[in-house]
N, C-alpha and C positions, 0 to 999 in steps of 0.2 A: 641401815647399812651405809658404811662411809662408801664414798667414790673415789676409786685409786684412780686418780690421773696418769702414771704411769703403764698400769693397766690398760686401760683406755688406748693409750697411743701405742703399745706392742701390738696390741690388736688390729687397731689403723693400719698398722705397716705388714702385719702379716696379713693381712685380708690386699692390700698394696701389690704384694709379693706372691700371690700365689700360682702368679704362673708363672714366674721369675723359674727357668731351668738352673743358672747358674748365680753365684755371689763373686763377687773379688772384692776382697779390701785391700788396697794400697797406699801406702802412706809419700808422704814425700820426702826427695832424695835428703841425706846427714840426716838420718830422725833424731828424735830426743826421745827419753823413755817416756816422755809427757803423752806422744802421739803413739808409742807402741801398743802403751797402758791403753788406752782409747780404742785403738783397732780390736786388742784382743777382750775389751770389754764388748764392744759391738758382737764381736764372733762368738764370743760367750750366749748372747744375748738372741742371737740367728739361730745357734743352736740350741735352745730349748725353746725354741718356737718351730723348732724341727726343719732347718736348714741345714744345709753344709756348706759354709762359706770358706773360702780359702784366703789364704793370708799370703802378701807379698809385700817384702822389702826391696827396695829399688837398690842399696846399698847394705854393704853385710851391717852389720852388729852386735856386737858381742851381746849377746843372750844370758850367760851363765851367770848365774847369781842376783841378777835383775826381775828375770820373772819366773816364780815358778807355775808351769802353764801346759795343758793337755793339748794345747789345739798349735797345730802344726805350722811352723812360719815357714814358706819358703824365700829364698832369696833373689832375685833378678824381677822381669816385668812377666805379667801372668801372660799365657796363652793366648792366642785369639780367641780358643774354643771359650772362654770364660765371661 
């Protein structure tokens, strides 16, 4: 049987994470798509390891036609609760 090294390290981080109540991913302020693309691969990646991370943009950005994408970005700095 090969060894997925990727494997290996989602495991690391969710066993990391497990008592993690909450996620925030934030990027930083003027993003480029290079850093959006990255967030919402992370959040992709939270959730099928059975998180619910939530996404913030510190500044707006036009979204439409850039990413098409399930998981929800909101705009401004995330809650304390998070």
């Amino acid at each position: 049987m090969i060894n997925n090294p990727y494997q290996t390290q989602a495991q690391s981080l969710k066993q990391k994470l497990q008592d993690v109540k909450s996620i925030a991913l934030v990027v930083h302020p003027n993003p480029d798509p290079d850093i959006i693309g990255s967030m919402l691969a992370l959040a992709r990646a939270l959730k099928q390891m059975g998180f619910s991370p939530e996404c913030f943009l510190l500044d707006p950005f036009n979204l439409m036609g850039v990413f098409d994408t399930d998981i929800d970005i909101k705009v401004g700095p995330p809650p304390s609760s998070v």
